[in-house]
C-alpha positions in Angstrom: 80.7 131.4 100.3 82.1 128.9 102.5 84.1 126.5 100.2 83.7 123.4 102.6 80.0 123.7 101.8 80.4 122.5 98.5 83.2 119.7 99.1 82.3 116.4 97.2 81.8 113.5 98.9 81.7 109.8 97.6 79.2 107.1 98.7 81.0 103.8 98.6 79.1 100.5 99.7 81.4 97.9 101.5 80.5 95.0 102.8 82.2 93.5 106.0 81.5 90.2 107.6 78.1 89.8 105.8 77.1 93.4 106.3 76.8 96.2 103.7 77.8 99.2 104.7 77.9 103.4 102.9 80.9 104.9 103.8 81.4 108.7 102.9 84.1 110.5 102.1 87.2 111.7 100.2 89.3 108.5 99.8 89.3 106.6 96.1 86.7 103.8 96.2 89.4 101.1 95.5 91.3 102.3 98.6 87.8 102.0 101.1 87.2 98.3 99.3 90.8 97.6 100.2 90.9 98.8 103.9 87.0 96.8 104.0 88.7 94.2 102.9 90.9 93.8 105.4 89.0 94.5 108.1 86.2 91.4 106.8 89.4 89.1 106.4 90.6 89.8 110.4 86.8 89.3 111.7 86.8 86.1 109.8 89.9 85.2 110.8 89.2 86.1 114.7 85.4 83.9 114.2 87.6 81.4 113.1 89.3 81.1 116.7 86.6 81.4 118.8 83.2 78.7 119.1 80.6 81.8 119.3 80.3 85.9 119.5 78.4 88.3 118.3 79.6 90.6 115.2 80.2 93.0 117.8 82.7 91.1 119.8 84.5 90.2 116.8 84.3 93.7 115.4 86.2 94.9 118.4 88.6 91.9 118.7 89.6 92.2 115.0 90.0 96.3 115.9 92.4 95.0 118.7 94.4 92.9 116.6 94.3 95.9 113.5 95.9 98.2 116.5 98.6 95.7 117.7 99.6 95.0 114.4 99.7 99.2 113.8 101.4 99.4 116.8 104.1 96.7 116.4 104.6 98.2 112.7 104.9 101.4 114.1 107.6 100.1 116.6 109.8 98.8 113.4 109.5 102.1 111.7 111.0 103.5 114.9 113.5 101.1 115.4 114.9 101.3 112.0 114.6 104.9 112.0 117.0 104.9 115.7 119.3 102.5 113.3 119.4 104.9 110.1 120.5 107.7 112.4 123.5 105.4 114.4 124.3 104.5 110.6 124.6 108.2 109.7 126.4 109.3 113.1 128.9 106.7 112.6 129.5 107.6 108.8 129.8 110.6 110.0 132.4 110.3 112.6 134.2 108.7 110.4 134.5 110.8 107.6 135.3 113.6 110.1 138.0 111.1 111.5 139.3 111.0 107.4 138.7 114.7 106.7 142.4 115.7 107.9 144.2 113.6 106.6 142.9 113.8 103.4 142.9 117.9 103.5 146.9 117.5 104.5 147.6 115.4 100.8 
């Protein structure tokens, strides 16, 4: 028997700029309300800027806003990750630097 067959899946209604929608799936309820959530706050927030669009438009402006904002948050995880490891290589070094002069005490 194939186990996927019998997976549970949740319905979960949502509603996004005025629109209900059924999403299905695996992820807690509160968790698909919260990511709904934000995605109805950046369409607003993009209708806000602009004199007319359709739901559409501002659907896939407020996706490209979500992805620059991924992307930029993305970039700071990098960056702070290339700064943990110049952290750690100079710690290093310098402990390796100590290291003799301590084992000749």
């Amino acid at each position: 028997m194939n186990p996927r067959r019998w997976r549970l899946t949740k319905t979960i209604d949502v509603e996004i700029y005025g629109q209900r929608y059924t999403v299905n799936g695996e992820a807690d309820e509160s968790y698909v309300k919260q990511l709904a959530d934000i995605v109805d706050k950046q369409m607003k927030q993009v209708a806000a800027s602009m004199r007319s669009a359709t739901p559409a438009k501002l659907a896939v402006l407020a996706a490209f806003n979500l992805a620059h904002e991924l992307m930029e948050s993305e970039r700071r995880f990098r960056q702070g990750e290339a700064d943990a490891d110049r952290r750690v290589a100079s710690l290093m070094e310098s402990i390796d630097q100590q290291m003799p002069s301590i084992l000749s005490r």
